[in-house]
C-alpha positions in Angstrom: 3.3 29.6 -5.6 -0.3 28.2 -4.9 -0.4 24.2 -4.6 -3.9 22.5 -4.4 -3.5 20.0 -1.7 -6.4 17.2 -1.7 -7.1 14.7 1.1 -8.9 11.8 -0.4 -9.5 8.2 1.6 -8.6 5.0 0.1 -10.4 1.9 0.2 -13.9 3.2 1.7 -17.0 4.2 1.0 -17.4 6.3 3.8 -15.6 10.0 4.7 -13.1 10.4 7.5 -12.3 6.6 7.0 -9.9 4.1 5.1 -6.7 5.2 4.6 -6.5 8.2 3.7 -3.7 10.5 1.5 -2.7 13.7 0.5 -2.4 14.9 -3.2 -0.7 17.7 -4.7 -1.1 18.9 -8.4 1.6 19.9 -9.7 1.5 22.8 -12.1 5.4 23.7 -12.1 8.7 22.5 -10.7 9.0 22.3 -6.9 12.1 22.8 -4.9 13.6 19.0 -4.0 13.0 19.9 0.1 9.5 21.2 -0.5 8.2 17.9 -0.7 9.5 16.3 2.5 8.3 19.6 4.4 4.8 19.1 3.1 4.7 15.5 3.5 6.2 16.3 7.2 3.4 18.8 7.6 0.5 16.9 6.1 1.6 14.2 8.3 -0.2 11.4 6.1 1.4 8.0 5.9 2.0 9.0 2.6 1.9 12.3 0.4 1.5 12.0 -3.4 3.1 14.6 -5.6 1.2 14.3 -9.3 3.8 16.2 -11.9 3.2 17.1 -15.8 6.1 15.8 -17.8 5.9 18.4 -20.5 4.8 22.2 -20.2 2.1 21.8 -22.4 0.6 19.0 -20.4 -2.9 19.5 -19.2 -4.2 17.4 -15.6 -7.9 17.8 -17.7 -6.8 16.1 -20.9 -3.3 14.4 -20.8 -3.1 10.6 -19.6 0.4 10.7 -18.5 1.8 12.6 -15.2 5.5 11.8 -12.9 4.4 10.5 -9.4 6.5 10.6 -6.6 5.2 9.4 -2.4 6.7 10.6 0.5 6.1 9.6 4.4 6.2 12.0 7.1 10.2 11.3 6.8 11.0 9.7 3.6 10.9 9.3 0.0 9.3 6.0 -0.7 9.8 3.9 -4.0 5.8 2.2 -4.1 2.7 2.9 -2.7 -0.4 1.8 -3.6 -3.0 4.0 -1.5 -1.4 7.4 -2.6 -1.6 6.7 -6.6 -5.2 5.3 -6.1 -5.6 8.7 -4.3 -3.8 10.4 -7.7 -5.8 8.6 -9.7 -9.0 9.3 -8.0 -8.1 13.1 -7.8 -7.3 12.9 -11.4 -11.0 11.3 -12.5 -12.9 12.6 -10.0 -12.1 16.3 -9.4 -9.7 17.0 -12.4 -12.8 15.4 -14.5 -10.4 13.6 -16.5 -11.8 11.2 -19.0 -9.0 9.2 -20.4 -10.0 5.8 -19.9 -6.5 4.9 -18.7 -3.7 7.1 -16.7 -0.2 6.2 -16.5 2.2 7.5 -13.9 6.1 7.5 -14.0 7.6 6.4 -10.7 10.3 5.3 -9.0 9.0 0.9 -9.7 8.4 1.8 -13.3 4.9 3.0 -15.3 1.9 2.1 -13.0 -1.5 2.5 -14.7 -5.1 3.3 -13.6 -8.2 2.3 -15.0 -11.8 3.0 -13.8 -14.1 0.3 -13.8 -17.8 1.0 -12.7 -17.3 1.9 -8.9 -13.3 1.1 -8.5 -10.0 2.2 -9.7 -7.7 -0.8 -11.1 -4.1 -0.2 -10.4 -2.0 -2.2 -12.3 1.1 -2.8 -9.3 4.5 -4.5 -9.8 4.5 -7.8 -8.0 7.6 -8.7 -5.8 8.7 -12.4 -5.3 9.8 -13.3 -1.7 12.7 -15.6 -0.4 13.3 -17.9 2.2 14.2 -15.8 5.2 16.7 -16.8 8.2 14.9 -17.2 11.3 18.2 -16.3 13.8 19.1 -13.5 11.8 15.8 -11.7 12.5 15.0 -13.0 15.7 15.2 -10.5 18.0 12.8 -8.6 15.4 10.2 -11.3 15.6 10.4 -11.5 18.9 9.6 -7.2 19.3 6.5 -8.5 17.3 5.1 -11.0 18.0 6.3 -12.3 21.2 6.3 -16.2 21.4 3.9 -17.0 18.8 4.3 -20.0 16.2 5.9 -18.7 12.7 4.4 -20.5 10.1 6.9 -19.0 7.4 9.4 -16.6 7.2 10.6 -14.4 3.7 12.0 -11.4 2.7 11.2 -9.4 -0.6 14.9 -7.7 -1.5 13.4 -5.4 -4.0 10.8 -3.9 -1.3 13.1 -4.6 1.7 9.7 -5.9 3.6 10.2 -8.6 5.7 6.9 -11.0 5.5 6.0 -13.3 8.8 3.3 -15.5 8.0 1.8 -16.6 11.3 0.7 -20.8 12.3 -2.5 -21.6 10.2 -3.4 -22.6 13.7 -4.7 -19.1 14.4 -8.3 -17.6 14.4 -8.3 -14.4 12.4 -9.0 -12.6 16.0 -5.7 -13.5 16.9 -3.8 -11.1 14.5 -6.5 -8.6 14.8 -6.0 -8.2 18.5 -2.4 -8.5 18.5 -1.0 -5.4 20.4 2.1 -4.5 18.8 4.7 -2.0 19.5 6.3 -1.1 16.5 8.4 1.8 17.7 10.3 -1.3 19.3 11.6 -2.1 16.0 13.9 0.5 15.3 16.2 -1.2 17.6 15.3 -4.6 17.6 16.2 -4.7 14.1 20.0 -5.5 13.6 20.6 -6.3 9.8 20.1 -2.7 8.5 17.8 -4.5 5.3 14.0 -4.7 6.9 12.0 -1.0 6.0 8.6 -3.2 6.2 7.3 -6.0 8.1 4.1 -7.5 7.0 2.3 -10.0 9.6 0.2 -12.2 7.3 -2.8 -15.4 8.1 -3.8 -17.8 5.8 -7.6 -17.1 5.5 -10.7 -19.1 6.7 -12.1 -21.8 4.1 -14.7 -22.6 6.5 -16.9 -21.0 9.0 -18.1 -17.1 10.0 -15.2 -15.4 7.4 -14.6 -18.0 4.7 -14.1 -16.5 1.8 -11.3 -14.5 2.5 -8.0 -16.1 1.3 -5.4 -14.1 3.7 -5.4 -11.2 6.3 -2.6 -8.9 7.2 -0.9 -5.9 9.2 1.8 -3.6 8.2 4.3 -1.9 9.9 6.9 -0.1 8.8 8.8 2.7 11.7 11.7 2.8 9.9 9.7 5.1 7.3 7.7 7.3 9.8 4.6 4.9 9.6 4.0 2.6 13.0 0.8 0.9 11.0 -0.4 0.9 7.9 -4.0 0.4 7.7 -3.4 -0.9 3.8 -0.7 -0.8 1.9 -0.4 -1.3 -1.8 3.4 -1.7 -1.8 2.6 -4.6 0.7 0.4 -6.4 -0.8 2.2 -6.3 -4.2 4.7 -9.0 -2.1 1.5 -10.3 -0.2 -0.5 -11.4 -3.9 2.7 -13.0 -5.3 3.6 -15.0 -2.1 -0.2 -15.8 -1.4 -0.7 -16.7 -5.6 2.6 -19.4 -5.0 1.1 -20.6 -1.5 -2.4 -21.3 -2.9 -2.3 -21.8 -6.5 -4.6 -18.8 -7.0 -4.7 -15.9 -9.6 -7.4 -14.2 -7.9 -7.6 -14.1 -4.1 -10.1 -11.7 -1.6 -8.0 -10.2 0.9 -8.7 -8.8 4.5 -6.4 -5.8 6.4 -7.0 -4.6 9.6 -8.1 -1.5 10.5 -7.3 -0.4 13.8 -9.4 2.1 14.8 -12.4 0.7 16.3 -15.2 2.9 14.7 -14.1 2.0 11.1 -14.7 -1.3 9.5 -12.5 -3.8 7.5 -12.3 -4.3 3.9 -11.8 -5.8 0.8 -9.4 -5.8 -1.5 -9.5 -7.9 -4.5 -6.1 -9.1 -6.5 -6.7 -10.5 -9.9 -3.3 -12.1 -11.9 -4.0 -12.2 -15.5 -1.8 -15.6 -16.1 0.9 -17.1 -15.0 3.4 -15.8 -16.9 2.2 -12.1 -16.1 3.1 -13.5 -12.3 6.4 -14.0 -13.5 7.2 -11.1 -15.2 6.1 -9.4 -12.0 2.6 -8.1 -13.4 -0.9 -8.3 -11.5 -3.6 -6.3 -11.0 -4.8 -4.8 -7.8 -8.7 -3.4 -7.5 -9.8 -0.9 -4.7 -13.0 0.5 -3.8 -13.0 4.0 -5.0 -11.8 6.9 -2.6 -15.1 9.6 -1.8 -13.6 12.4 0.5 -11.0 15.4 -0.5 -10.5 18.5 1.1 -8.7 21.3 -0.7 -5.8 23.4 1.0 -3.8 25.8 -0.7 0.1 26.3 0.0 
């Protein structure tokens, strides 16, 4: 069996950056360990597998597909970067012109839109709670080292732990953190953290005002050390940012860490309050440019 493999990169505007994903169109059922071996062998942060639901489903014409991610080691339930890679493969290379795509996943419908140069993702949004400091301690410490917490939360339905660092802190500071997330694996001790975000409240003032909160994402305990941008992420970051500022739209910043490729923008519009509470938002990404075709 042939399987068209695409690589395409997320939130750039520029090849052999972002973050990029693999894509595979699927025209028939694959065997269940198939797609950790090709994940595993793609070695992506995350693999997308794009499946028609019925037989006479067309990736040209229908508007509905099953989506499923996996990491180098796992099956994941969200990720953001991989179905705006699906979608992009979809409207770009498939040349399919509904106006709206909806994949079943794991967290429910998600729907893509295209609007002029970006993909709209409609994401779930995930409430976080207060957190315990002493019962992830040893955690934070394997992070950060000493540094101030500013707040501390947990998302259960994600199972990301969120660390929101002293608004006393320059932007730089996160940026040129050096952190070893391998350290994790063992300095984690309540078996419940798969994720942990590291979060700043933006600038309102100076050279990067505008920018309402930056971020890093680590998650070892899924194959990924960093995650340049992660839409499961910042599915908890918009809802705990939206409570913390009072904002429905916010302009976010995440950290690239590779020196010769630049950070970016990612925009998170809430239609209203009560789409906030029943875990709606909307999540809008640059459009992904680069794919590479392999055949399995």
């Amino acid at each position: 069996m042939q399987i068209p493999i695409f690589t395409v990169d997320a939130f750039t505007s520029r090849s052999f950056s972002g973050n990029p994903a693999a894509v595979c169109l699927l025209e028939n059922d694959l065997n269940e360990d198939l797609h950790q071996k090709i994940a595993t062998e793609m070695n992506l942060s995350e693999t997308a597998f794009i499946r028609k639901l019925h037989s006479v489903d067309d990736f040209t014409k229908s508007s509905c597909f099953g989506l499923r991610w996996f990491t180098p080691t796992n099956e994941v339930p969200l990720c953001g970067h991989a179905t705006l890679a699906a979608a992009a493969v979809l409207f770009h290379i498939q040349k399919n012109k509904n106006a709206v795509l909806t994949f079943v996943t794991l967290s429910g419908e998600l729907k893509a839109r295209q609007a002029e140069d970006h993909i709209v993702l409609d994401l779930p949004l995930y409430l976080t709670y207060p957190q315990v400091f002493q019962e992830v301690g040893e955690l934070i410490k394997a992070a950060i080292g000493d540094m101030i917490v500013q707040d501390l939360r947990y998302s259960p339905d994600t199972k990301k732990l969120l660390v929101r660092l002293s608004d006393t802190y320059e932007r730089s500071v996160l940026e040129e953190l050096q952190v070893s997330a391998q350290d994790f694996l063992s300095a984690e001790k309540t078996g419940k953290v798969k994720g942990l975000i590291l979060t700043l409240k933006g600038d309102s003032s100076g050279k990067h005002k505008g920018y309402d909160f930056y971020s890093r994402y680590f998650a070892p305990w899924i194959g990924v050390l960093e995650d340049p941008v992660t839409g499961s992420a910042h599915a908890v970051l918009s809802s705990y940012w939206s409570e913390q500022l009072g904002k429905k739209e916010m302009l976010a910043l995440c950290q690239e860490m590779e020196e010769e490729q630049k950070q970016y923008k990612i925009t998170f519009v809430l239609q209203s309050l009560s789409d906030f509470l029943r875990g709606q938002g909307r999540v809008i990404f640059p459009l992904c440019t680069r794919h590479q075709l392999s055949i399995w």
